[in-house]
mmCIF file as Biopython writes it, N, C-alpha, C and O atoms, coordinates in Angstrom:
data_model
#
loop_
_atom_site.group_PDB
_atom_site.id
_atom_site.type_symbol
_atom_site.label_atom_id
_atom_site.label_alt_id
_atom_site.label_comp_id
_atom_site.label_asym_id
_atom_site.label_entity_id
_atom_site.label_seq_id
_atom_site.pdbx_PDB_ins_code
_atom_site.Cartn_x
_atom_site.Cartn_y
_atom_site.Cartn_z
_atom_site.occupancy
_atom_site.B_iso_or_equiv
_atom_site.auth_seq_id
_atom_site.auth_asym_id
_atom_site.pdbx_PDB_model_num
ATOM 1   N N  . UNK A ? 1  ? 5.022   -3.660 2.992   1.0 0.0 1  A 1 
ATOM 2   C CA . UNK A ? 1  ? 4.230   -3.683 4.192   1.0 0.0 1  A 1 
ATOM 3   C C  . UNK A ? 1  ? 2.775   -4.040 3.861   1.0 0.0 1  A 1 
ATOM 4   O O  . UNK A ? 1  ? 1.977   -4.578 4.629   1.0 0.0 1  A 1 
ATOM 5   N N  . UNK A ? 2  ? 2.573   -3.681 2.677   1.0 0.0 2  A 1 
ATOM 6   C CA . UNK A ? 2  ? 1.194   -3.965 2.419   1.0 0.0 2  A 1 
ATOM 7   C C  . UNK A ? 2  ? 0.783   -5.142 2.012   1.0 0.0 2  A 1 
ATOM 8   O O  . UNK A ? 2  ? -0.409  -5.409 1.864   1.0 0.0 2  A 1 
ATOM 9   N N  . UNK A ? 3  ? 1.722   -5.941 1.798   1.0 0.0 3  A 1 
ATOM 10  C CA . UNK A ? 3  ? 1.509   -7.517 1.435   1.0 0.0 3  A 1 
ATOM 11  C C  . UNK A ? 3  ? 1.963   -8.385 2.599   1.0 0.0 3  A 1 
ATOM 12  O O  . UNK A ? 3  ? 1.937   -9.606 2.440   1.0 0.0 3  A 1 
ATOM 13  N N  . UNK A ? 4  ? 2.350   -7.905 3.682   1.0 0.0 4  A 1 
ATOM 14  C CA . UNK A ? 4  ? 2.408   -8.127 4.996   1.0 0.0 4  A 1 
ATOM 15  C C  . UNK A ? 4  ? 0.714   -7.991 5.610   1.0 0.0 4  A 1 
ATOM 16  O O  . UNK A ? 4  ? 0.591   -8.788 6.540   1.0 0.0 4  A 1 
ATOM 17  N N  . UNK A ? 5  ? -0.172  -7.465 5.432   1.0 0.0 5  A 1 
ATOM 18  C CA . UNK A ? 5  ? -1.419  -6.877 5.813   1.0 0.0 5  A 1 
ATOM 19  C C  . UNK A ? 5  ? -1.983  -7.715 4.766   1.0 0.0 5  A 1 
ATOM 20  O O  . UNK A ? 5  ? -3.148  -7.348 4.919   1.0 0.0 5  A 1 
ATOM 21  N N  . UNK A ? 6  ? -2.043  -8.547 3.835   1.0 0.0 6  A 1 
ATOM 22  C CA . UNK A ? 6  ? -2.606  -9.438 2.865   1.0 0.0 6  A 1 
ATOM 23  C C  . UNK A ? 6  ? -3.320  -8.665 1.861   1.0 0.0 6  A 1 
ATOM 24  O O  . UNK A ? 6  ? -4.375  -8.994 1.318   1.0 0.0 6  A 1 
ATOM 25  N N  . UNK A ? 7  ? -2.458  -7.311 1.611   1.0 0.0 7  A 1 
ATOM 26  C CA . UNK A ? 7  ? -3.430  -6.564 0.136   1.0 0.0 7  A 1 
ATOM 27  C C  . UNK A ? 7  ? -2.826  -7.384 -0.843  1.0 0.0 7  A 1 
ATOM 28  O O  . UNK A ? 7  ? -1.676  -7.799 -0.703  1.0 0.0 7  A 1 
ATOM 29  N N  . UNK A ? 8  ? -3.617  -7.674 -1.950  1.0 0.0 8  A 1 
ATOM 30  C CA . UNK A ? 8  ? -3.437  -8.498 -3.124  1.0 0.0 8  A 1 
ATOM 31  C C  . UNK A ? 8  ? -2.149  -7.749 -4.089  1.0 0.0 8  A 1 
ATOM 32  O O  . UNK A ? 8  ? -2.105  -6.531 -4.264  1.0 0.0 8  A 1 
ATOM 33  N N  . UNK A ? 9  ? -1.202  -8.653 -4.626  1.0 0.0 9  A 1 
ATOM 34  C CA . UNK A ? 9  ? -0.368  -7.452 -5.487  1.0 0.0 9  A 1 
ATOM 35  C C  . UNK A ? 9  ? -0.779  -7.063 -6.796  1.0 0.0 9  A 1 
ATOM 36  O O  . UNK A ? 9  ? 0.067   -6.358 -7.347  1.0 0.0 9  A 1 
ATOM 37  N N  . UNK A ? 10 ? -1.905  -7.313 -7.546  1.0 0.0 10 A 1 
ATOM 38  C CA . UNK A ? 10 ? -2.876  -6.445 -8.113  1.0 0.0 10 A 1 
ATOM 39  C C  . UNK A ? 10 ? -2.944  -5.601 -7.639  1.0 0.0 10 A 1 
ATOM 40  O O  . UNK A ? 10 ? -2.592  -4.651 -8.339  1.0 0.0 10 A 1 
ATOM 41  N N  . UNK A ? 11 ? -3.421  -5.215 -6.145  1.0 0.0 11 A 1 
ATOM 42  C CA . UNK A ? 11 ? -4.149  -3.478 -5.562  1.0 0.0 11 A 1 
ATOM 43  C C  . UNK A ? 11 ? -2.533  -3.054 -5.360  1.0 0.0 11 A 1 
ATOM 44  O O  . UNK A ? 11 ? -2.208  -1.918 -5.705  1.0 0.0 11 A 1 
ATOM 45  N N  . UNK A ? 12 ? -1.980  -3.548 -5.056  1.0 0.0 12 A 1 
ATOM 46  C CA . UNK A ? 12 ? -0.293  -2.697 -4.279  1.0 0.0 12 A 1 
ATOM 47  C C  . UNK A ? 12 ? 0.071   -2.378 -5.870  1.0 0.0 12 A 1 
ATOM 48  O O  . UNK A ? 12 ? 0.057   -1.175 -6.130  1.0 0.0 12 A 1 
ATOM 49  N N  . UNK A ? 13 ? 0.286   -2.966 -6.604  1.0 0.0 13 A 1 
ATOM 50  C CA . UNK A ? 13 ? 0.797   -2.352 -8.243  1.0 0.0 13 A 1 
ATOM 51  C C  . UNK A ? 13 ? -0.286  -1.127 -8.315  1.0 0.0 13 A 1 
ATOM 52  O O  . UNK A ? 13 ? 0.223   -0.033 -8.071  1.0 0.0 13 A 1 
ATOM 53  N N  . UNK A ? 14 ? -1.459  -1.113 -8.557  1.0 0.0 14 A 1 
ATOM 54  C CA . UNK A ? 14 ? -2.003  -0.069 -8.445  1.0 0.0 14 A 1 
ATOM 55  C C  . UNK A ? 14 ? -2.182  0.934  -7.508  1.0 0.0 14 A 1 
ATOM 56  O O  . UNK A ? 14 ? -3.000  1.719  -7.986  1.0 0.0 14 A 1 
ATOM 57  N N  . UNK A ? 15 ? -1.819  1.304  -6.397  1.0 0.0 15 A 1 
ATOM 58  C CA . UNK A ? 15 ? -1.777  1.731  -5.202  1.0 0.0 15 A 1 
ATOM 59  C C  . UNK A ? 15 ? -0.675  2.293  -5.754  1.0 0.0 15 A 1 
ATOM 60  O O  . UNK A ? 15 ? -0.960  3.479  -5.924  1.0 0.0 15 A 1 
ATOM 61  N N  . UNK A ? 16 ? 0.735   2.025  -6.230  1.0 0.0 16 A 1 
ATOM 62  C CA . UNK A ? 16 ? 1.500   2.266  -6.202  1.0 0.0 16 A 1 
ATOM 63  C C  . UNK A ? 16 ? 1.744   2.939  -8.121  1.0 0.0 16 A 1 
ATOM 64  O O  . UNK A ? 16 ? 2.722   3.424  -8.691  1.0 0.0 16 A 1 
ATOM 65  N N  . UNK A ? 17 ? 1.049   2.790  -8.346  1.0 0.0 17 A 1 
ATOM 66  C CA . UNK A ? 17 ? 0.413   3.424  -9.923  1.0 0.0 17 A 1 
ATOM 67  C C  . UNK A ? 17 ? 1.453   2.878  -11.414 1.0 0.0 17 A 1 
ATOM 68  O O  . UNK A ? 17 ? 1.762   3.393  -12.489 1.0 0.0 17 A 1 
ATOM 69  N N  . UNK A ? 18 ? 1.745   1.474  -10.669 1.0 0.0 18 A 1 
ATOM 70  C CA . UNK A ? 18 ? 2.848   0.854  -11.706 1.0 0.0 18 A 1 
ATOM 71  C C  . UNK A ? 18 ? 2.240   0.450  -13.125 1.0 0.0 18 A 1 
ATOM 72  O O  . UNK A ? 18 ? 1.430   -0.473 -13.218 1.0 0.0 18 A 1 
ATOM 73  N N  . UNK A ? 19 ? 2.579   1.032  -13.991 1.0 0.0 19 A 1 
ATOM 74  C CA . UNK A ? 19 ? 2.128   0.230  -15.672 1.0 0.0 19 A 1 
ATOM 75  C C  . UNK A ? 19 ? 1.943   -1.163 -15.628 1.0 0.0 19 A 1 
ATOM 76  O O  . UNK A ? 19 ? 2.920   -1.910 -15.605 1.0 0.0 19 A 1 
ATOM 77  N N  . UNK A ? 20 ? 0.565   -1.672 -15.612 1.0 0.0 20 A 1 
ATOM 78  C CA . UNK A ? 20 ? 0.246   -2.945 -15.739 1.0 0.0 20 A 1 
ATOM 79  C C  . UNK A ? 20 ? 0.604   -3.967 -16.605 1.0 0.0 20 A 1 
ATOM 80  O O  . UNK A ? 20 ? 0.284   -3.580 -17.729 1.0 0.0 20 A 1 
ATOM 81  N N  . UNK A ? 21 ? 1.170   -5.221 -16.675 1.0 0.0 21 A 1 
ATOM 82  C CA . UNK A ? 21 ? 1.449   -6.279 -17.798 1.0 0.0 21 A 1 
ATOM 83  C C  . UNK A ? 21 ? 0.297   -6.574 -18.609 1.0 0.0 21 A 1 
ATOM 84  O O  . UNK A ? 21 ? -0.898  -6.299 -18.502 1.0 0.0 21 A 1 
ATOM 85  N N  . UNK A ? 22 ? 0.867   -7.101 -19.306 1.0 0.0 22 A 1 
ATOM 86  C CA . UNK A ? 22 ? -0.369  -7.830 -20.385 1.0 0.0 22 A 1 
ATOM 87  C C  . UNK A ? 22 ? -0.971  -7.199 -21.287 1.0 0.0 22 A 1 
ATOM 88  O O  . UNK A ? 22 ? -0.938  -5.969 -21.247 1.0 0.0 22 A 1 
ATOM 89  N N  . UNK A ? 23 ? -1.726  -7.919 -22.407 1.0 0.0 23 A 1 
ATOM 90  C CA . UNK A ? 23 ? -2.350  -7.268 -24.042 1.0 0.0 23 A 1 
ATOM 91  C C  . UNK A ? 23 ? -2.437  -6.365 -24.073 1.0 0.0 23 A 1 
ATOM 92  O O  . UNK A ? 23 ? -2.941  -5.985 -23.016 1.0 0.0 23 A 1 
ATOM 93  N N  . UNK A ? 24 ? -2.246  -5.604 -24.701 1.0 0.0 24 A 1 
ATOM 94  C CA . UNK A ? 24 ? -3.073  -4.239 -25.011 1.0 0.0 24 A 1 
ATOM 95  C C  . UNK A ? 24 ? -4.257  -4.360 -24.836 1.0 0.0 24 A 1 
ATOM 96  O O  . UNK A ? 24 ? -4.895  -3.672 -24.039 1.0 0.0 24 A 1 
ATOM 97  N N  . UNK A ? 25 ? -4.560  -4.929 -25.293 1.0 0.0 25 A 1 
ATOM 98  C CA . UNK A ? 25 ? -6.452  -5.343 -25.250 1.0 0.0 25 A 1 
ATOM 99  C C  . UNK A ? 25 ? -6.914  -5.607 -24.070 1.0 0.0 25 A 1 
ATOM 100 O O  . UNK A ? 25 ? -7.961  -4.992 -23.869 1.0 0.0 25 A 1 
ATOM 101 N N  . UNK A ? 26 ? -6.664  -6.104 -23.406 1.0 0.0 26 A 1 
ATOM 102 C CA . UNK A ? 26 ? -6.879  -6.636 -22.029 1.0 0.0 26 A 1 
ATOM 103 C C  . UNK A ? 26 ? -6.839  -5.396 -21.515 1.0 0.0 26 A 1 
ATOM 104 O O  . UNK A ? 26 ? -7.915  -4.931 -21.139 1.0 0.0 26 A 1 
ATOM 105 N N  . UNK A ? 27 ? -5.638  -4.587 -21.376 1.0 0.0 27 A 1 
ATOM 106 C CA . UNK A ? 27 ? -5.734  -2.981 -20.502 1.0 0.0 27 A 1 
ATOM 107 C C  . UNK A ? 27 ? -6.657  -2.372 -21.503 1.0 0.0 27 A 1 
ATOM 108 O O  . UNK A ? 27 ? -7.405  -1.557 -20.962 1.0 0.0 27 A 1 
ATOM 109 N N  . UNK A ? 28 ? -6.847  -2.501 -22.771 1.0 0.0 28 A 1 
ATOM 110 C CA . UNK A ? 28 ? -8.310  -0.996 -22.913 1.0 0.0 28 A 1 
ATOM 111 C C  . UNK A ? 28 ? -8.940  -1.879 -22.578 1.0 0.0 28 A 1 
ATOM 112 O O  . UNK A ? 28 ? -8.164  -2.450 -21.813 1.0 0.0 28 A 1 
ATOM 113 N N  . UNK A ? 29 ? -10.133 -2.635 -22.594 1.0 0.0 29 A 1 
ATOM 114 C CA . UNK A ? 29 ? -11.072 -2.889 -21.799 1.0 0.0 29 A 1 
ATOM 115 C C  . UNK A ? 29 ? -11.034 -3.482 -20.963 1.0 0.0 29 A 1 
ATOM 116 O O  . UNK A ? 29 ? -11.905 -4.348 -21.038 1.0 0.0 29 A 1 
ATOM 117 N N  . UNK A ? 30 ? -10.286 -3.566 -19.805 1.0 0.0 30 A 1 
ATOM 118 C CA . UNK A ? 30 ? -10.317 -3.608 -18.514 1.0 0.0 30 A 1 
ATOM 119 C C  . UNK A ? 30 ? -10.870 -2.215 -17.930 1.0 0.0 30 A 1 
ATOM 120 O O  . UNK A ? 30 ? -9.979  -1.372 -18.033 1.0 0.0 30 A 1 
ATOM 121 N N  . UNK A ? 31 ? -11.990 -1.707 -17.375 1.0 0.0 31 A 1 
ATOM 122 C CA . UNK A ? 31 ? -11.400 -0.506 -17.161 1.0 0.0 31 A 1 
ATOM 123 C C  . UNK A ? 31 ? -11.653 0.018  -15.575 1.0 0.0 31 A 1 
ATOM 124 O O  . UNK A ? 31 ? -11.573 1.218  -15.316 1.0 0.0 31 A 1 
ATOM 125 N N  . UNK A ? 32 ? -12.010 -1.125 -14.392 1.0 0.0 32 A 1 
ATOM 126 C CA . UNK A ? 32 ? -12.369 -0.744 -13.577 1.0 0.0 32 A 1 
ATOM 127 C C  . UNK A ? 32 ? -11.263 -0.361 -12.454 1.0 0.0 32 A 1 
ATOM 128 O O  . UNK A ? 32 ? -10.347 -1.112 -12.120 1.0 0.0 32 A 1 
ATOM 129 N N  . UNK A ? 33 ? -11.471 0.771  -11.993 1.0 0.0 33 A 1 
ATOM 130 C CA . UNK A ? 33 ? -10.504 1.372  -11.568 1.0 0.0 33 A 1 
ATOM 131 C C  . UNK A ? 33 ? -9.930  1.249  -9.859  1.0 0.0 33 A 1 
ATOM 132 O O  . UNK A ? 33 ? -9.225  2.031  -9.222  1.0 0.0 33 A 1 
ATOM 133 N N  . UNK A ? 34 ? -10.518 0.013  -9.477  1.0 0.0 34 A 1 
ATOM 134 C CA . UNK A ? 34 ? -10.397 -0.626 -8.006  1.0 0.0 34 A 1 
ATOM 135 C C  . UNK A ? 34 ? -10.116 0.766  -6.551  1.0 0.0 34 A 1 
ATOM 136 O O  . UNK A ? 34 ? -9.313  0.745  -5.619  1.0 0.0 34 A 1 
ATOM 137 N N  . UNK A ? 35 ? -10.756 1.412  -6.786  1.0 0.0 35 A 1 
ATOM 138 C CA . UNK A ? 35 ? -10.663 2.741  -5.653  1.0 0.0 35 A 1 
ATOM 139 C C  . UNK A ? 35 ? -10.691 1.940  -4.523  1.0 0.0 35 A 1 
ATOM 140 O O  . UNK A ? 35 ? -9.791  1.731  -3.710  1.0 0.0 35 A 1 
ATOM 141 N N  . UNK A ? 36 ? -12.435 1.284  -4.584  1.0 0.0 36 A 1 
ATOM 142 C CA . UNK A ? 36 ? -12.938 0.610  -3.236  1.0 0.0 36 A 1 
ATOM 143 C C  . UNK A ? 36 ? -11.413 -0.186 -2.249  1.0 0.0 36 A 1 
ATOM 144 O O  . UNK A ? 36 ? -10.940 -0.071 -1.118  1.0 0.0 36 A 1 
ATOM 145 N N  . UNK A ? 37 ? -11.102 -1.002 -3.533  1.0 0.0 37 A 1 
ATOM 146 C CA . UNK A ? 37 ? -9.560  -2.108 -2.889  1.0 0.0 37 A 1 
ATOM 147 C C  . UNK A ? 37 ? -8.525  -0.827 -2.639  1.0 0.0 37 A 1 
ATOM 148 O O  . UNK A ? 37 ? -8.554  -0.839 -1.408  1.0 0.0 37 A 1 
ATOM 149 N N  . UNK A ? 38 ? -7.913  -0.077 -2.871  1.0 0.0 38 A 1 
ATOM 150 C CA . UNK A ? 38 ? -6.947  0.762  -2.895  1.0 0.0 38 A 1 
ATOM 151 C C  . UNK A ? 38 ? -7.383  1.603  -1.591  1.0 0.0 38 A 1 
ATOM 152 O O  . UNK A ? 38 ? -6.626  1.857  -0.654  1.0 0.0 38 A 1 
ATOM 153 N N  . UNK A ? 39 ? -8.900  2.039  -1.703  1.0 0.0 39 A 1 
ATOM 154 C CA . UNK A ? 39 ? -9.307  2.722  -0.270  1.0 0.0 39 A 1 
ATOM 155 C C  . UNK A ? 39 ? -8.752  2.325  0.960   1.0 0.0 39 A 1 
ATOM 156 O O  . UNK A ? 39 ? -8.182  2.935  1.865   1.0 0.0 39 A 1 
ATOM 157 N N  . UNK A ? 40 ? -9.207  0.598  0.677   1.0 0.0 40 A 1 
ATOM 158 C CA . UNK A ? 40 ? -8.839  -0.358 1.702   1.0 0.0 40 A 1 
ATOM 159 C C  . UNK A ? 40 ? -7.660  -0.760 2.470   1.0 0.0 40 A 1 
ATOM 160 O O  . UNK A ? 40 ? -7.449  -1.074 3.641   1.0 0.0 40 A 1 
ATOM 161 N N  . UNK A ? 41 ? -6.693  -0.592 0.985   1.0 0.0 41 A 1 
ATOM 162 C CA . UNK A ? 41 ? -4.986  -0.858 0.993   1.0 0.0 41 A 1 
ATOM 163 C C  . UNK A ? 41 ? -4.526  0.286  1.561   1.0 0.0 41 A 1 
ATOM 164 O O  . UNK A ? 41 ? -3.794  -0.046 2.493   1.0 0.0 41 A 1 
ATOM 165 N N  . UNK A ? 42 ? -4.596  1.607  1.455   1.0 0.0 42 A 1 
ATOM 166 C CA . UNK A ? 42 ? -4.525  2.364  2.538   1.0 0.0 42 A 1 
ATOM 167 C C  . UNK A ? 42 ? -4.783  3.038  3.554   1.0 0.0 42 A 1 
ATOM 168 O O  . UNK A ? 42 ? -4.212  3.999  4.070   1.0 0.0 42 A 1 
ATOM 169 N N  . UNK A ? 43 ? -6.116  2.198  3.934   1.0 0.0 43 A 1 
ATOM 170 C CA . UNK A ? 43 ? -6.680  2.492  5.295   1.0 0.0 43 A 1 
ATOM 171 C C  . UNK A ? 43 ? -5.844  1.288  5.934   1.0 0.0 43 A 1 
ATOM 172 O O  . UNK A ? 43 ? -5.251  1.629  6.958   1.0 0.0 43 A 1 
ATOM 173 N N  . UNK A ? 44 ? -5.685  0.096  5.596   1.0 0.0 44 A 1 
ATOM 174 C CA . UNK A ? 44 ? -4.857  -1.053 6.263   1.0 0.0 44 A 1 
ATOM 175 C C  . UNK A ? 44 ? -3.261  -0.499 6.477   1.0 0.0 44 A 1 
ATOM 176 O O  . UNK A ? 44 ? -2.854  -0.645 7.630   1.0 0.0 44 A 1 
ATOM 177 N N  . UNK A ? 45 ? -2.355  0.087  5.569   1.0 0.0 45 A 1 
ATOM 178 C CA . UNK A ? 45 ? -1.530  0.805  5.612   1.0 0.0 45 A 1 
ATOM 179 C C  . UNK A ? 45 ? -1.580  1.596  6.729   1.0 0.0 45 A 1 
ATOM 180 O O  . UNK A ? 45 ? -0.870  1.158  7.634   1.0 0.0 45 A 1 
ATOM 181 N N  . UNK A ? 46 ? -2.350  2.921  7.067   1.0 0.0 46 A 1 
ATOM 182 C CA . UNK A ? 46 ? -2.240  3.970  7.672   1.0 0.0 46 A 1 
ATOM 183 C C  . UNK A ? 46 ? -2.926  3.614  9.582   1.0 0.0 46 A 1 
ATOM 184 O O  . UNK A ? 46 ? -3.075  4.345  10.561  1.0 0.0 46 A 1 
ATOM 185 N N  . UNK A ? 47 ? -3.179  2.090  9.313   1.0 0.0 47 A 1 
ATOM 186 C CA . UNK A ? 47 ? -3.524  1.621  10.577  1.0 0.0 47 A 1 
ATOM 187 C C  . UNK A ? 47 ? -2.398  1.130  11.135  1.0 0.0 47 A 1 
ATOM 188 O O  . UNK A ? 47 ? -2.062  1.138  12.319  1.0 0.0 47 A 1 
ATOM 189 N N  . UNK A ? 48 ? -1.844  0.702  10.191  1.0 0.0 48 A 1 
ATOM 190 C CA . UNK A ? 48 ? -0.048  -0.134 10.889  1.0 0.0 48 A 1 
ATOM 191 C C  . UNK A ? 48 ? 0.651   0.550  10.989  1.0 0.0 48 A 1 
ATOM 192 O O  . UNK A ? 48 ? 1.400   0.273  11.926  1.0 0.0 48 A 1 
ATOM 193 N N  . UNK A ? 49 ? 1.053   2.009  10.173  1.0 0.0 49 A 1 
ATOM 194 C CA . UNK A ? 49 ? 1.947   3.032  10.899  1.0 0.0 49 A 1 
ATOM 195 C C  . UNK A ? 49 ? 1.609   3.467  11.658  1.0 0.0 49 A 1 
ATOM 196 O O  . UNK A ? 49 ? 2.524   3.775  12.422  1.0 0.0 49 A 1 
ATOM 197 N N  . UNK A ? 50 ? 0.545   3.776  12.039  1.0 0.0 50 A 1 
ATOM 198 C CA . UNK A ? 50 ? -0.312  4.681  13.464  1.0 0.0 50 A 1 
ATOM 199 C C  . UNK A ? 50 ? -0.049  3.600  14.297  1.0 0.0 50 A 1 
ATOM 200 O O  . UNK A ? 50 ? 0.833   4.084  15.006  1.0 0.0 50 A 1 
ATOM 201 N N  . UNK A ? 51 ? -0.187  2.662  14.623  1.0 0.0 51 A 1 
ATOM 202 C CA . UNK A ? 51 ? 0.626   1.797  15.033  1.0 0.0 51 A 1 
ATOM 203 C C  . UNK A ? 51 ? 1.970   1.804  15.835  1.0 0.0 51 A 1 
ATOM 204 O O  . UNK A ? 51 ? 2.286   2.130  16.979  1.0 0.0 51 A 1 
ATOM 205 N N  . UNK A ? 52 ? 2.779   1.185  14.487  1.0 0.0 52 A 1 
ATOM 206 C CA . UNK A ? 52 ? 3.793   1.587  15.308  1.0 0.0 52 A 1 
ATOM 207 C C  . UNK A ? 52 ? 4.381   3.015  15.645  1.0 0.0 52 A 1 
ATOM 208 O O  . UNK A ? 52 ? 5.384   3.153  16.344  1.0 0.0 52 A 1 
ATOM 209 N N  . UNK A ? 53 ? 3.548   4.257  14.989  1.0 0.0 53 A 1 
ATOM 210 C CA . UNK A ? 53 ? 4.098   5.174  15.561  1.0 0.0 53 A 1 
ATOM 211 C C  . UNK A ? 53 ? 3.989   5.462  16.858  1.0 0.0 53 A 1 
ATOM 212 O O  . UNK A ? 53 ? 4.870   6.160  17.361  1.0 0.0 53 A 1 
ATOM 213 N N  . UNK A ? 54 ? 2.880   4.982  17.671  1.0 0.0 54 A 1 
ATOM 214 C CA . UNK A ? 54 ? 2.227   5.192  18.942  1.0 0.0 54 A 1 
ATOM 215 C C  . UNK A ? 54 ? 2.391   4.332  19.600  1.0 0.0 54 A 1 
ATOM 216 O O  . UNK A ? 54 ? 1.660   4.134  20.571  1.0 0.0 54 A 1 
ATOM 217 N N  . UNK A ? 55 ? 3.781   3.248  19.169  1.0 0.0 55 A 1 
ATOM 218 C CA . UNK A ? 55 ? 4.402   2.300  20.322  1.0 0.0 55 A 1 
ATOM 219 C C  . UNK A ? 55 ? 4.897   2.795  21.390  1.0 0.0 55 A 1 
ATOM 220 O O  . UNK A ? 55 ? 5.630   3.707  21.006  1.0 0.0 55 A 1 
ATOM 221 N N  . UNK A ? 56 ? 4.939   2.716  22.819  1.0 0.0 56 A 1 
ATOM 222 C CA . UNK A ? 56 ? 5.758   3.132  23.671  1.0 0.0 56 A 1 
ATOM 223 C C  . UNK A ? 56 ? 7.119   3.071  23.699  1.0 0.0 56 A 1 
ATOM 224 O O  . UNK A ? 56 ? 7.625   3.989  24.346  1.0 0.0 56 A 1 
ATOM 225 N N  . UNK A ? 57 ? 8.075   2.094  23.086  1.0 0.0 57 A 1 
ATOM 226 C CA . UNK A ? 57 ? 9.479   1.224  22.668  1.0 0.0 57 A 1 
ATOM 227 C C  . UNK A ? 57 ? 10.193  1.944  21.980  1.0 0.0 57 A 1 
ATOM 228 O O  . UNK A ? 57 ? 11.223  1.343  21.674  1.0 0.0 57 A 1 
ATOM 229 N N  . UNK A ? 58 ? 10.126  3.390  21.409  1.0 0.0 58 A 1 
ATOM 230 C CA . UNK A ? 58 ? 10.592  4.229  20.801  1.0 0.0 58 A 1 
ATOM 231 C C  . UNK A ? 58 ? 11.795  5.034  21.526  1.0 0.0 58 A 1 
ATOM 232 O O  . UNK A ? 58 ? 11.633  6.159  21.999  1.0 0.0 58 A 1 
ATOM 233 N N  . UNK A ? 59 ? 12.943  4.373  21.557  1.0 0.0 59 A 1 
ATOM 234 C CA . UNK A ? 59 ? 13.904  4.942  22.414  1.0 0.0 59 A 1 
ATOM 235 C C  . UNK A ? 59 ? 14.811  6.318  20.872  1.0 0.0 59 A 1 
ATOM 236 O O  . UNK A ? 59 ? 15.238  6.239  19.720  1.0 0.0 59 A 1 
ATOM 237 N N  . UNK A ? 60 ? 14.608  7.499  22.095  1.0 0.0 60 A 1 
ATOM 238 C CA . UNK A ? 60 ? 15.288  8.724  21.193  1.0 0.0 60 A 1 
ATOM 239 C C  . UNK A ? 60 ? 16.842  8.826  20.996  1.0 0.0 60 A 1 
ATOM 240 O O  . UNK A ? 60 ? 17.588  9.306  21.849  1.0 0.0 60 A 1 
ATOM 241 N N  . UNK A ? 61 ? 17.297  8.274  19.662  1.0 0.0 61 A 1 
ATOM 242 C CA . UNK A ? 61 ? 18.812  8.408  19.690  1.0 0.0 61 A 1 
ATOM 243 C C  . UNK A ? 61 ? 19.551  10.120 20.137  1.0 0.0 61 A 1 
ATOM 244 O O  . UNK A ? 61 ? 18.999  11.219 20.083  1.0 0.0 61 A 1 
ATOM 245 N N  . UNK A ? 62 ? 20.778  9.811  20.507  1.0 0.0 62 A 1 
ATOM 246 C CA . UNK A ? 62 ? 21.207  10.771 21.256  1.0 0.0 62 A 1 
ATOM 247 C C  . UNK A ? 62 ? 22.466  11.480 20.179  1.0 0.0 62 A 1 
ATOM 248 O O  . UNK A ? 62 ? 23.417  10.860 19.703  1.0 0.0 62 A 1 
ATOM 249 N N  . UNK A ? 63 ? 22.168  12.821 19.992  1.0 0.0 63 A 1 
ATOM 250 C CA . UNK A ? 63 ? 22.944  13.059 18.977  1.0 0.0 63 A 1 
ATOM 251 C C  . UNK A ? 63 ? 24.558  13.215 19.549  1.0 0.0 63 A 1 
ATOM 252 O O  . UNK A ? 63 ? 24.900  13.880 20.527  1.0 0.0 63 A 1 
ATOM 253 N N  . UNK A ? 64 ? 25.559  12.303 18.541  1.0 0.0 64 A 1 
ATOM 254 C CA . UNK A ? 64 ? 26.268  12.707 18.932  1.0 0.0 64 A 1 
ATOM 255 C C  . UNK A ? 64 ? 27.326  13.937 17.901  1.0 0.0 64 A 1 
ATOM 256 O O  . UNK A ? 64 ? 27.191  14.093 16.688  1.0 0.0 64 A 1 
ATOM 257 N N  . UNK A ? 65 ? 28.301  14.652 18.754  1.0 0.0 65 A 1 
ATOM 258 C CA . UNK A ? 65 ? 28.475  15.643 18.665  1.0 0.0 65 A 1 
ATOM 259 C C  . UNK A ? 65 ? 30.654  15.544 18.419  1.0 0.0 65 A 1 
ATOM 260 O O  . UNK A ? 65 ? 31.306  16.577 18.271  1.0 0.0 65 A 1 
#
């Protein structure tokens, strides 16, 4: 959903706290920890479920028995 909303899949791998590819070297000094983008990725997230949670079109299935 979040690459539906155009978050980069850089921030969604991290968002999602997946072990990054590439050198060793490259991950120790890489070390910035993208909060700001991730803030973003789930404020964009938590706008599209609020969303559709607060659609009117929500018909209640009927249990059957």
């Amino acid at each position: 959903m979040m690459q539906a909303l155009r978050v980069s899949p850089d921030v969604i791998d991290r968002c999602q706290n997946h072990v990054l590819s590439g050198s060793k070297v490259r991950r120790h000094y890489l070390h910035h920890d993208y909060a700001d983008e991730k803030r973003e990725a789930w404020r964009l997230l938590g706008k599209r479920i609020d969303t559709i949670l607060s659609a009117n079109n929500v018909v209640p299935l009927q249990r059957v028995v």
